[in-house]
C-alpha positions as CSV (number, residue, x, y, z in Angstrom):
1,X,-0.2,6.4,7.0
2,X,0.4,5.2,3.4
3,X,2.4,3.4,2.1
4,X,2.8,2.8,-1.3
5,X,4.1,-0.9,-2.3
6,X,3.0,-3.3,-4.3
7,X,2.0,-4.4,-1.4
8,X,0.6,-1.2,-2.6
9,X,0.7,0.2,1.0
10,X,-1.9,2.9,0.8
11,X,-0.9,3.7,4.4
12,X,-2.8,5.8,6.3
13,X,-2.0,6.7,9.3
14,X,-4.8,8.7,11.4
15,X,-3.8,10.0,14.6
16,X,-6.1,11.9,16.3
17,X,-4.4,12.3,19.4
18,X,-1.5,14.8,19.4
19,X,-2.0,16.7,16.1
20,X,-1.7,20.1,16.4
21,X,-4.9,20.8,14.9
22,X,-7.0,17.4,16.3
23,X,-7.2,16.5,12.9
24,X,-5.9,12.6,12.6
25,X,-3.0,11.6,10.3
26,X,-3.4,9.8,7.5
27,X,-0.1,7.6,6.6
28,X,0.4,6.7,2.7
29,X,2.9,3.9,1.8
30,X,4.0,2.6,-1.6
31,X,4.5,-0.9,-3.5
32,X,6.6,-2.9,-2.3
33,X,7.4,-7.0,-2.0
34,X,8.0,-6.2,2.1
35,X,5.4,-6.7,4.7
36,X,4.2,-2.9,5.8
37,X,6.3,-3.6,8.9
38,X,9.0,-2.1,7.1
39,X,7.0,0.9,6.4
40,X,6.1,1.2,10.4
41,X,9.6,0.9,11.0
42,X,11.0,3.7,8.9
43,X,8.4,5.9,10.4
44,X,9.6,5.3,13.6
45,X,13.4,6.1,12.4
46,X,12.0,9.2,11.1
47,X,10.1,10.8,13.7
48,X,13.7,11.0,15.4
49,X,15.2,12.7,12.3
50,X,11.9,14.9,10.3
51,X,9.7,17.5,12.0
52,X,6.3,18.8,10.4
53,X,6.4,22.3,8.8
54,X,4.5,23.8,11.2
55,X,7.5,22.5,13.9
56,X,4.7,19.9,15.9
57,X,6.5,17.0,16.0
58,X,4.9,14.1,14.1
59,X,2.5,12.1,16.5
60,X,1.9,7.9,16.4
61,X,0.9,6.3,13.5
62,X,-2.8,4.9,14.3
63,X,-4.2,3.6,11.1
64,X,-2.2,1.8,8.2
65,X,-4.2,1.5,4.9
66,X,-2.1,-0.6,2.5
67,X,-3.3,-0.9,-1.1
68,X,-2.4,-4.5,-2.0
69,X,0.0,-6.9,-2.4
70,X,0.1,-7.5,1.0
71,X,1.1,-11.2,1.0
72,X,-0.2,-12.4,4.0
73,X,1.5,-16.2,3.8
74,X,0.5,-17.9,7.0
75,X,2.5,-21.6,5.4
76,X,4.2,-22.8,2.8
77,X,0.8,-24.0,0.7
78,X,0.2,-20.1,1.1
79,X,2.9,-19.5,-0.7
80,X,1.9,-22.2,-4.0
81,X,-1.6,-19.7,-3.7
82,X,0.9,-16.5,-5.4
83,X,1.1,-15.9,-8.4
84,X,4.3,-15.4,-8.9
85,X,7.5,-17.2,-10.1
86,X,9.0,-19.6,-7.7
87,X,12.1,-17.8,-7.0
88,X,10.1,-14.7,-5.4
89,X,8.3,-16.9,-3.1
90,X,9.6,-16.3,0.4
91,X,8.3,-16.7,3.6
92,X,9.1,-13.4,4.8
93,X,7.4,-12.5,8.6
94,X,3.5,-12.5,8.6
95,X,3.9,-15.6,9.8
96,X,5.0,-14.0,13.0
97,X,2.1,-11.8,13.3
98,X,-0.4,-14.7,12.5
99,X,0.7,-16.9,15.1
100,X,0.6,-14.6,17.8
101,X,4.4,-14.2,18.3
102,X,4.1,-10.7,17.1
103,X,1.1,-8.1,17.3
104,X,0.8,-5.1,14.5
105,X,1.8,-2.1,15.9
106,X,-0.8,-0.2,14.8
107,X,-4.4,-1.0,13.1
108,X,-3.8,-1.9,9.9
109,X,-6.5,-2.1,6.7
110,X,-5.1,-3.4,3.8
111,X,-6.7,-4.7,-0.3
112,X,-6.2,-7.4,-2.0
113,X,-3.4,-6.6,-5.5
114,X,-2.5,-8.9,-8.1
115,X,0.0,-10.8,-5.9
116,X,-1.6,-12.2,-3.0
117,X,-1.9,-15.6,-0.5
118,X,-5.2,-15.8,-2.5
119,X,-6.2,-19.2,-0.6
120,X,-6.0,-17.0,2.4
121,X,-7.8,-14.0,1.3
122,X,-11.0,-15.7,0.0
123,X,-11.9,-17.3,3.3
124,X,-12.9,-14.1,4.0
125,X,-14.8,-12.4,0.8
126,X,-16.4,-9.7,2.8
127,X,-13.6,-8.4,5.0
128,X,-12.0,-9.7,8.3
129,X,-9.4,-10.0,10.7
130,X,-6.1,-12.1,9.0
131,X,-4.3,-11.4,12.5
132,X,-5.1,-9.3,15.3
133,X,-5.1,-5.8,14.3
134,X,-4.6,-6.8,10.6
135,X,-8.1,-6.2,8.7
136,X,-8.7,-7.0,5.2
137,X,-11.3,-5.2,4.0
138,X,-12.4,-8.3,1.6
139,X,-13.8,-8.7,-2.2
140,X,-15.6,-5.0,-1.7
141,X,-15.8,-2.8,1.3
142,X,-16.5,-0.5,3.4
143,X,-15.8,0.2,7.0
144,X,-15.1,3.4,9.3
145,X,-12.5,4.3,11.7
146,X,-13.1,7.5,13.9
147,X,-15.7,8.7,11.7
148,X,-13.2,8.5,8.3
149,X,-15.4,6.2,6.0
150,X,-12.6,4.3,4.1
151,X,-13.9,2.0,1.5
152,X,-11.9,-0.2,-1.4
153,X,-11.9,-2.5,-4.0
154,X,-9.1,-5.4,-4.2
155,X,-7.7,-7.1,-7.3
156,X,-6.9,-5.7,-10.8
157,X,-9.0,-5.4,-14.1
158,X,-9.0,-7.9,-16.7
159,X,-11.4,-7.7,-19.4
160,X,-12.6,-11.5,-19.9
161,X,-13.0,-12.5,-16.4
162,X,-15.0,-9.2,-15.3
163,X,-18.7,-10.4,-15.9
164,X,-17.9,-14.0,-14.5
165,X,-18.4,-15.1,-11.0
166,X,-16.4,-15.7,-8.0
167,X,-16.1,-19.5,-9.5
168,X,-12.3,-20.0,-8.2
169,X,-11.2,-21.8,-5.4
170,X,-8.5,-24.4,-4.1
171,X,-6.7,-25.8,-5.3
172,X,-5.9,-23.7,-7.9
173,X,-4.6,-24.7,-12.0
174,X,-2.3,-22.2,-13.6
175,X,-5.7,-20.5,-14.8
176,X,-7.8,-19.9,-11.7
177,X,-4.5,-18.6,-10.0
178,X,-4.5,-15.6,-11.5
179,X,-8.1,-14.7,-12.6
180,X,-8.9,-15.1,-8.8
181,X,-7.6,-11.3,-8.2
182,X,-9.4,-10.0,-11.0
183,X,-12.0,-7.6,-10.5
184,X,-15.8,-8.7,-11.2
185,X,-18.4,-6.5,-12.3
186,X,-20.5,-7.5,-8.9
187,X,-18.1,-6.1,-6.5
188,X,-18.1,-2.7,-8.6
189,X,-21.7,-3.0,-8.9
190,X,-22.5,-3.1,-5.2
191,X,-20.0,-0.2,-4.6
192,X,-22.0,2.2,-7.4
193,X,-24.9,1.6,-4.9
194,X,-23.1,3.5,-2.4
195,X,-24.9,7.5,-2.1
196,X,-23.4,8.8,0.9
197,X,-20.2,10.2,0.9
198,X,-16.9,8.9,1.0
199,X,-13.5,9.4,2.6
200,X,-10.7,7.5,1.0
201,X,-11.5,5.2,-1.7
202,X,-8.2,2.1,-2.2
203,X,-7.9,0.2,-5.0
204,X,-4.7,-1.5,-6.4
205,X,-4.6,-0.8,-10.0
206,X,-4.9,2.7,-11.0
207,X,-8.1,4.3,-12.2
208,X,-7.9,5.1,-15.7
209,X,-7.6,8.5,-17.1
210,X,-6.1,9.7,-13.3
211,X,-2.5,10.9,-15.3
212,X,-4.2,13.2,-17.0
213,X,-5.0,15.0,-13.6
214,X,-1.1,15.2,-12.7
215,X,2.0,16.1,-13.7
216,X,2.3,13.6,-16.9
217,X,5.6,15.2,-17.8
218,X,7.0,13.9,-14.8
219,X,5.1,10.3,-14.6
220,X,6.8,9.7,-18.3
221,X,10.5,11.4,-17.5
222,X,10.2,8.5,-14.8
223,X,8.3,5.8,-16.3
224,X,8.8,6.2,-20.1
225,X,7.8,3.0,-20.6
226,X,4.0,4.1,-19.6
227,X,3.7,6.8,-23.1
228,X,2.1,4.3,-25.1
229,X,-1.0,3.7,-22.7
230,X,-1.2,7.5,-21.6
231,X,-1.4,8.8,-24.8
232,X,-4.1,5.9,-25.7
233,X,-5.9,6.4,-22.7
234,X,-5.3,2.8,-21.8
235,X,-3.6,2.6,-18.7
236,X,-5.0,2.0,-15.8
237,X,-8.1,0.3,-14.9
238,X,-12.0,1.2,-16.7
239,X,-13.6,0.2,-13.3
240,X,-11.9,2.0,-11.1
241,X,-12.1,5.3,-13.0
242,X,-16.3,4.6,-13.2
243,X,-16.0,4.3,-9.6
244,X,-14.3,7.0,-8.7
245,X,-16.3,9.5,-10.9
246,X,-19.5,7.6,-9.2
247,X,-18.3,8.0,-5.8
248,X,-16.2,11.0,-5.9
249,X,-14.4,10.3,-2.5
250,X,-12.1,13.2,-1.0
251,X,-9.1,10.7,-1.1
252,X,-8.1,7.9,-3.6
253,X,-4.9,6.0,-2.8
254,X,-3.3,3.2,-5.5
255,X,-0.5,1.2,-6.1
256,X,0.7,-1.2,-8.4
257,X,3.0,0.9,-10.8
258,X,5.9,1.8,-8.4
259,X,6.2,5.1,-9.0
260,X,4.8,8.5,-6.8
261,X,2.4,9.9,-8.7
262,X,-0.6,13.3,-7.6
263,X,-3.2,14.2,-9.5
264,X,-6.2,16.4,-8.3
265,X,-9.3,15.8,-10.4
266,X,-12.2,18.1,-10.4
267,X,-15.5,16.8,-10.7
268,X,-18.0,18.6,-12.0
269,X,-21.5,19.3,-9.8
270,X,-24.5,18.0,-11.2
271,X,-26.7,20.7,-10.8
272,X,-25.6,24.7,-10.3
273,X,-26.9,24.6,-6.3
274,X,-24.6,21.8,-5.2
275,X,-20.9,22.6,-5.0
276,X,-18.5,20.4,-7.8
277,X,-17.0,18.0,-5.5
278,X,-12.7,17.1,-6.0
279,X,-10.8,13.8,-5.3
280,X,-6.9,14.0,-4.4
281,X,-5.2,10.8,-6.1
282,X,-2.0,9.3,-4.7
283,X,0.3,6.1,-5.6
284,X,3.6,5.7,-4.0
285,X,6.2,3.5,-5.2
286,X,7.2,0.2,-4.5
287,X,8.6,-0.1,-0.3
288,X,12.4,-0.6,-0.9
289,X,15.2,1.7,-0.2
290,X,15.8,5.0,-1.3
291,X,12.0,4.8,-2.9
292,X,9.2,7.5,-2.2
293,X,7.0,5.2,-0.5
294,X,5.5,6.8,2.3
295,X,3.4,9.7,2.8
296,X,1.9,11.0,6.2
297,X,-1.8,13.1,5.2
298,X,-3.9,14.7,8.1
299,X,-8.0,14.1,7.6
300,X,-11.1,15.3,9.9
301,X,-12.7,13.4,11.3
302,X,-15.6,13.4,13.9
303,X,-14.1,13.7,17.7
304,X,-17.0,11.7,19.1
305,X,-17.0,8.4,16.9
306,X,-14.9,5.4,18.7
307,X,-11.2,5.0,17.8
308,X,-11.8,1.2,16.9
309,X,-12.9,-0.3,13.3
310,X,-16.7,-0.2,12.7
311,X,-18.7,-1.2,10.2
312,X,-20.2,1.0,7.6
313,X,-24.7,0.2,8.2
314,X,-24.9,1.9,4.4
315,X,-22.6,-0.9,2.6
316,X,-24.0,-3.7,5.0
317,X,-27.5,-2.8,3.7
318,X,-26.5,-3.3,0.2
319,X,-24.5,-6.7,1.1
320,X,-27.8,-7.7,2.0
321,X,-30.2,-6.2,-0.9
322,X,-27.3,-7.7,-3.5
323,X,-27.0,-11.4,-1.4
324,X,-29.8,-13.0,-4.8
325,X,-26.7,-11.8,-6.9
326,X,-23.7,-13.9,-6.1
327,X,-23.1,-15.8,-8.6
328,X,-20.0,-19.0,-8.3
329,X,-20.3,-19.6,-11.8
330,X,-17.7,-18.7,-14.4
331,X,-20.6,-18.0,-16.8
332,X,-20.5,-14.1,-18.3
333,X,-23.4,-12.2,-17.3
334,X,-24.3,-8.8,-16.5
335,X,-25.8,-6.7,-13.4
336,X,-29.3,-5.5,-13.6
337,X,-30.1,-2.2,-15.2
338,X,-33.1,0.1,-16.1
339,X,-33.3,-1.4,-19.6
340,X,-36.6,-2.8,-19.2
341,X,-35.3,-6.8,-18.6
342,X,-35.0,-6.4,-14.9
343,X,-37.5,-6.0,-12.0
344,X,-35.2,-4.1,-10.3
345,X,-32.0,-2.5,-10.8
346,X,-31.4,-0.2,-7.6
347,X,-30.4,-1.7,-4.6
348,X,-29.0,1.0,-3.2
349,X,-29.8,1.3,0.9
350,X,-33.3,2.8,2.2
351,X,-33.8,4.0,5.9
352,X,-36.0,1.3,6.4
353,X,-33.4,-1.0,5.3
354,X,-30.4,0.4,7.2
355,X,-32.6,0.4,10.5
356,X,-33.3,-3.3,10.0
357,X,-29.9,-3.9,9.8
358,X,-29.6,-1.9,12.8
359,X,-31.6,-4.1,14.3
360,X,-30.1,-7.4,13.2
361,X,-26.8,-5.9,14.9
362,X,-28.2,-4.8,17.9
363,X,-27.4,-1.2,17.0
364,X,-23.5,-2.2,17.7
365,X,-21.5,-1.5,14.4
366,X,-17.9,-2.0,16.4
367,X,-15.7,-4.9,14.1
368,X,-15.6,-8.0,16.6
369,X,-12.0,-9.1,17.3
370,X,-12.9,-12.4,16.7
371,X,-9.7,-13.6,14.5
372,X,-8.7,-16.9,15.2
373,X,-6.5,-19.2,13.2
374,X,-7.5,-21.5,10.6
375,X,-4.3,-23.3,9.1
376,X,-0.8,-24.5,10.2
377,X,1.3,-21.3,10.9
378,X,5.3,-22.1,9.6
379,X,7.7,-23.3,11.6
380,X,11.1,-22.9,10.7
381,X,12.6,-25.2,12.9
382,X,9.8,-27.9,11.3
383,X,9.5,-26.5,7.6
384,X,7.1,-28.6,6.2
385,X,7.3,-28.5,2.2
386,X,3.9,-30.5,1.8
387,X,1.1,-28.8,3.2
388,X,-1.9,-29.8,2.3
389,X,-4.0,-27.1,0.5
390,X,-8.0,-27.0,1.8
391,X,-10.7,-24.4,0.5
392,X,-11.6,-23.6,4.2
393,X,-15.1,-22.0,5.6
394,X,-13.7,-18.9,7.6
395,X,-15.4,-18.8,11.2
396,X,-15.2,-14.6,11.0
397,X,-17.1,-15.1,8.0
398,X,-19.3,-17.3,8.9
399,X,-20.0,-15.1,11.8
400,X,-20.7,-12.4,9.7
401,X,-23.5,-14.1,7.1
402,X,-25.0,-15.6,9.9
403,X,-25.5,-12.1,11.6
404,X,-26.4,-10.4,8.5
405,X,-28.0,-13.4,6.9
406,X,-26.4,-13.1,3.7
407,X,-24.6,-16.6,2.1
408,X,-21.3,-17.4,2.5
409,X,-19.7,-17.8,-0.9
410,X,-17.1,-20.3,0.0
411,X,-20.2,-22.4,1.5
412,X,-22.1,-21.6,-2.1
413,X,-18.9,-22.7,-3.4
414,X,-18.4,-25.6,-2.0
415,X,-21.7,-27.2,-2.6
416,X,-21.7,-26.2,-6.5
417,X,-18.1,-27.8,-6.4
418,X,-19.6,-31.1,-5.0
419,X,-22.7,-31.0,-7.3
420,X,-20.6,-30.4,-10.5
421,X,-17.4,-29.8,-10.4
422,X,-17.2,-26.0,-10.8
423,X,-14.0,-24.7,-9.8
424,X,-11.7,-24.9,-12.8
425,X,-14.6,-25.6,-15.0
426,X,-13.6,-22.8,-17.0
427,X,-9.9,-22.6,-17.4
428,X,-10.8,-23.5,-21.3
429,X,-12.9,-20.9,-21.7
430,X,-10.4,-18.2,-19.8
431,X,-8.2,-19.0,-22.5
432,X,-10.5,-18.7,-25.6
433,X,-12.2,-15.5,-24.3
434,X,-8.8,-13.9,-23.4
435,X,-8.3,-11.5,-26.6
436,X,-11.5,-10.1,-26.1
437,X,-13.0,-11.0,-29.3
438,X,-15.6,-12.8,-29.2
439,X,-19.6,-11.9,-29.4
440,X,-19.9,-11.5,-25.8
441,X,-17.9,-8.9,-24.5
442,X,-17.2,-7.1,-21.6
443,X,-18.4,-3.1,-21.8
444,X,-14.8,-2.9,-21.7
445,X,-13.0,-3.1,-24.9
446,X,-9.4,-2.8,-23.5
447,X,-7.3,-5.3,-20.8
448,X,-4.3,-3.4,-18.7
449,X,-3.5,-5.4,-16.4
450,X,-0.2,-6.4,-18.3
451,X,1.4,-3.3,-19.9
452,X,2.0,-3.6,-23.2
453,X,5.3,-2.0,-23.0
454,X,7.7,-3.8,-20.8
455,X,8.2,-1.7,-17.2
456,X,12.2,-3.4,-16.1
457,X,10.7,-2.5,-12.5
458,X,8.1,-5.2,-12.4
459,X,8.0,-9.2,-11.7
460,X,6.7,-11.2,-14.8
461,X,5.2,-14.4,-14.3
462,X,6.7,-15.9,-17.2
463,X,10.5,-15.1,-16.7
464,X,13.3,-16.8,-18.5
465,X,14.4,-19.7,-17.3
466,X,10.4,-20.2,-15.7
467,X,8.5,-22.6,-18.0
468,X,4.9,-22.4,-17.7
469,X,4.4,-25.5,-15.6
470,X,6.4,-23.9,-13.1
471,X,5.0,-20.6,-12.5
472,X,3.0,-21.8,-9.9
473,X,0.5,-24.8,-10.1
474,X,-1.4,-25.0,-6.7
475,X,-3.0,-27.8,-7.4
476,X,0.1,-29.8,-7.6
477,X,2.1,-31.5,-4.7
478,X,5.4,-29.9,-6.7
479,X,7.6,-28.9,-3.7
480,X,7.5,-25.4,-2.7
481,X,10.9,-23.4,-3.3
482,X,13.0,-21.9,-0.4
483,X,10.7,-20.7,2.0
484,X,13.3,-19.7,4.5
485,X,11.8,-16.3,6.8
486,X,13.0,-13.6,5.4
487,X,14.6,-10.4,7.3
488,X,14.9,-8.1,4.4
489,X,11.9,-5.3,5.9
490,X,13.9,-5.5,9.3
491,X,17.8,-5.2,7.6
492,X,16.3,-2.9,5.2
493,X,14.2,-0.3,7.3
494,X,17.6,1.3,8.3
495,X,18.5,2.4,5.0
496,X,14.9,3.8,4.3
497,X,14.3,7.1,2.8
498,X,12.0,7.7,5.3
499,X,9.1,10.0,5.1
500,X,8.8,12.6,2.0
501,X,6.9,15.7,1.2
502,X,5.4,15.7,-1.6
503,X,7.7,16.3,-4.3
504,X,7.5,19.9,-6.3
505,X,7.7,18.0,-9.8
506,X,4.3,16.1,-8.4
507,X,2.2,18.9,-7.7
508,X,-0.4,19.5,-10.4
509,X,0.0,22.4,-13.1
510,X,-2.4,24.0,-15.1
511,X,0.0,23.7,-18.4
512,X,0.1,20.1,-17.9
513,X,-3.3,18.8,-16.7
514,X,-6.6,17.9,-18.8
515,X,-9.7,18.6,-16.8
516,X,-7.7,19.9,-13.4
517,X,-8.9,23.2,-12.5
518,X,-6.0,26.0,-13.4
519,X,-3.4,26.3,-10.6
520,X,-5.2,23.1,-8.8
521,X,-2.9,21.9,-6.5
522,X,-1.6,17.8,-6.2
523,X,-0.4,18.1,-2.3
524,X,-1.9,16.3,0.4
525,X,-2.5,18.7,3.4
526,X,0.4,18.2,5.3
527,X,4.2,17.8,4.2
528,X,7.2,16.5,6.2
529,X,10.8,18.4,6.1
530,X,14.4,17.2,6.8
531,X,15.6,18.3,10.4
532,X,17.9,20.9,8.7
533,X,14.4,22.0,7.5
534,X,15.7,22.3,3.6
535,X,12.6,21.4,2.2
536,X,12.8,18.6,-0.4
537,X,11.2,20.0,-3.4
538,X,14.4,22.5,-3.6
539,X,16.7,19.2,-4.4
540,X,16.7,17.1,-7.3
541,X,14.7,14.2,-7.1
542,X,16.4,10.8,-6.3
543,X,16.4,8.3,-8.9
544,X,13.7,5.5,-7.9
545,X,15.4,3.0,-9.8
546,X,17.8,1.5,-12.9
547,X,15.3,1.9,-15.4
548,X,16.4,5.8,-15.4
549,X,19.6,4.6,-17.2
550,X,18.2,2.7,-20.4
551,X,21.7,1.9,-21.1
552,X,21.9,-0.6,-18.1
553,X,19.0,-2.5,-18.3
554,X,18.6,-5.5,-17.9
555,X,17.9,-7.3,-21.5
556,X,14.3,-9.0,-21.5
557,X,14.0,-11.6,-24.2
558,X,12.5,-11.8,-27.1
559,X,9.3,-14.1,-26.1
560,X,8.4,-11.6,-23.6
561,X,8.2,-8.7,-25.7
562,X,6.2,-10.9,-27.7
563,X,3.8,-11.9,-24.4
564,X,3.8,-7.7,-23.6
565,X,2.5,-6.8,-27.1
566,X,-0.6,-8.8,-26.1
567,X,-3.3,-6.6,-24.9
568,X,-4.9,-9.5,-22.9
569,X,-1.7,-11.2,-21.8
570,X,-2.6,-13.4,-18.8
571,X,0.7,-12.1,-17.3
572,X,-0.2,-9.3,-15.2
573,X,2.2,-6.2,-14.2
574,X,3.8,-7.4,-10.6
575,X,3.1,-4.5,-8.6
């Protein structure tokens, strides 16, 4: 199941059991600030009230892939780790699920976005569990789940922090807050080493140039705001779009600009005896009501491989080949490459290789359910406003590098931060290299990960009446805003709009597409339809949200269009 939130729910839901085909269903959910609870719950609601074309009722959703955003806050130091303004930080329910009191419904993969518990999230830089049945899938990477090889990429893309290192860690300054989610040029490295195929591919931000696949009419009726980066070719992130014409997976789900958006991109085969390979692209809006942020896909998948999470022997291979590359500096530098200054430059995964990890694993790929909990869970009956924050050594991951025998980076970490002081080292230098111009540049000359148009559907982290001490400062004892548990996914799943086909103004058309193969097609196998079976794509589409009605707008001041007009604003798009 997807779901598309900022919390960019990439759902998907694969259910091999019941289909009418045995083909699993695949789940997509939108954006949105709710946990992907909410998302379960209005499936629920709605296989009481929708039916599938082909009149199967839908089955059980078994597999949730969420595309950021997800927010698991375990305390209230969690919640000094978001970047975000103080008044959106809330407790809301992970909590619940952390401490055992409540168990995800179904298995649930999720990516790291732009708005995250980051504290929590980088004790665990190559995936793992951050409750039971809740699996991040970590910096980078790749895992399968009955045969369906599902592999991502969390953060956004900003310019100036892509060729550093992982250098962050707690407690964070206002700088190190938010260039901990960006993407680095090591984690898209290792993923370009990847040669066997791919499933679904999840990433937060979008890749760049994907509008031009899809209905761009539409996009821009619904977010006008986005015309200046389309027609510049800036939106969206350069990374992700060099991924995804590397590894040319079957499915890419996104998130982070609340709004449903399909595009089919043809690739084109490299020589005239293999067959040109095609990539269906999906966001979904943010996970609030009356918002198109679910969508329920069907996949194949193998019959015979195990219905639990396994790991993926191809991306643990390169872990291992790339382990002489971490780097926990926030020095610029760049991967190796055939250009005669490197020894080597392909790490991809030999047989050899692969069977030695094989070997290191016991030939048993299945994900151990080995979460356990590593900080104070919230009480609400005891709210303590205090907690320390700690840069913690994750047991899973330590687990995992010992197994594997690569290095744990919070370990590496830890030790360069006794030796000399490195985390925040560099929050100077963030700030000088931040417009991109000077000598050393990334091989990326433009920044989105702040629009430079304002979208009126997104947070910014430096709202009116926010100064910039108190956007968030994690390294401060500053007492934490209202942390009271929120119950807006319960009070809101009622008033959900449920599961959606894909709408008819989303489908791709040749008049409108650059690249897309004439009369390509932006639907994602299967559709859902209303019980009175009036299929959606007949009725005007609902309005997602005010900023169809420019004349009620909210106003945004002055000093933020000013901070918007910056290509490398620091303050990314909430998504």
């Amino acid at each position: 199941m997807l779901a598309g939130a900022e919390r960019a729910v990439c759902a998907s839901s694969q259910s091999g059991l019941g289909a009418a085909d045995g083909a699993p269903r695949f789940g997509q959910a939108g954006c949105g600030w709710l946990w992907p609870a909410a998302a379960m719950a209005s499936w629920t609601r709605s296989t009481r009230r929708w039916r599938w074309r082909s009149g199967v009722a839908p089955g059980p959703i078994d597999l949730l892939l969420c595309c950021g955003d997800f927010q698991a806050v375990r305390n209230e130091a969690d919640l000094r780790c978001m970047a975000v303004p103080p008044k959106y930080r809330h407790m809301q329910t992970f909590y619940r699920y952390y401490s055992g009191e409540k168990k995800a419904p179904v298995l649930t993969i999720f990516i790291g976005g732009n708005h995250e518990a980051s504290n929590h999230l980088q004790e665990l830089p190559y995936g793992g569990w951050v409750a039971p049945n809740i699996y991040y899938l970590g910096l980078a990477g790749v895992v399968k789940y009955r045969g369906v090889r599902i592999g991502g990429i969390s953060g956004i893309f900003k310019s100036h922090d892509y060729r550093k290192g992982h250098f962050e860690c707690p407690p964070y300054n206002p700088s190190t807050i938010r260039s901990i989610y960006h993407v680095r040029n090591i984690e898209v490295y290792k993923l370009k080493q990847l040669k066997q195929p791919v499933d679904i591919f999840l990433s937060h931000d979008w890749p760049r140039s994907i509008y031009h696949y899809g209905n761009k009419k539409q996009l821009l009726k619904t977010k006008s705001f986005f015309r200046q980066e389309v027609e510049n070719n800036t939106l969206g992130s350069p990374a992700a779009s060099e991924l995804l014409e590397h590894l040319k997976p079957a499915y890419w789900f996104s998130a982070h600009l609340h709004v449903k958006f399909a595009a089919l991109m043809q690739h084109q085969a490299k020589d005239k005896e293999q067959t040109a390979k095609s990539t269906k692209f999906l966001a979904l809006d943010k996970c609030l009501p009356h918002r198109d942020f679910l969508q329920v896909l069907e996949i194949e998948h193998d019959r015979s491989a195990p219905d639990y999470l396994e790991y993926d022997v191809e991306w643990l291979t390169i872990l291992r080949a790339t382990d002489d590359l971490i780097n926990v500096t926030g020095s610029l530098w760049n991967m190796p490459e055939n250009n005669g200054l490197h020894t080597r430059w392909d790490y991809s995964a030999t047989e050899e290789a692969m069977k030695e990890v094989l070997e290191k694993l016991n030939y048993d790929l299945k994900v151990p359910c080995n979460f356990s909990i590593t900080a104070a869970c919230y009480d609400p009956s005891k709210p303590h406003m205090q907690v320390q924050l700690v840069h913690r050594i994750n047991p899973q991951t330590t687990e995992f590098c010992a197994q594997l025998g690569i290095t744990d980076i919070n370990v590496r970490l830890q030790k360069a931060k006794e030796e000399h002081h490195l985390c925040g080292e560099y929050e100077e230098q963030d700030d000088v290299e931040s417009d991109d111009s000077g000598e050393d540049r990334s091989e990326y000359n433009t920044d989105t990960s702040a629009l430079s148009s304002i979208n009126p559907d997104e947070i910014m982290l430096d709202e009116e009446d926010e100064d910039e001490d108190s956007i968030v400062n994690a390294d401060s004892n500053v007492t934490t805003p209202p942390v009271e548990p929120s119950d807006q996914a319960s009070d809101l799943s009622a008033s959900f709009s449920d599961v959606r086909i894909l709408p008819g103004s989303m489908v791709v058309s040749s008049d409108d597409t650059l690249g897309s193969p004439a009369g390509g097609e932006g639907k994602l196998d299967r559709a859902v339809e209303s019980e009175d079976s009036k299929d959606l794509t007949e009725e005007p589409l609902k309005r997602l949200s005010d900023e169809h009605e420019p004349a009620q707008r909210k106003k945004i001041k002055r000093r933020n269009q000013a901070i918007y007009s910056a290509a490398d604003d620091d303050d990314e798009a909430a998504t």
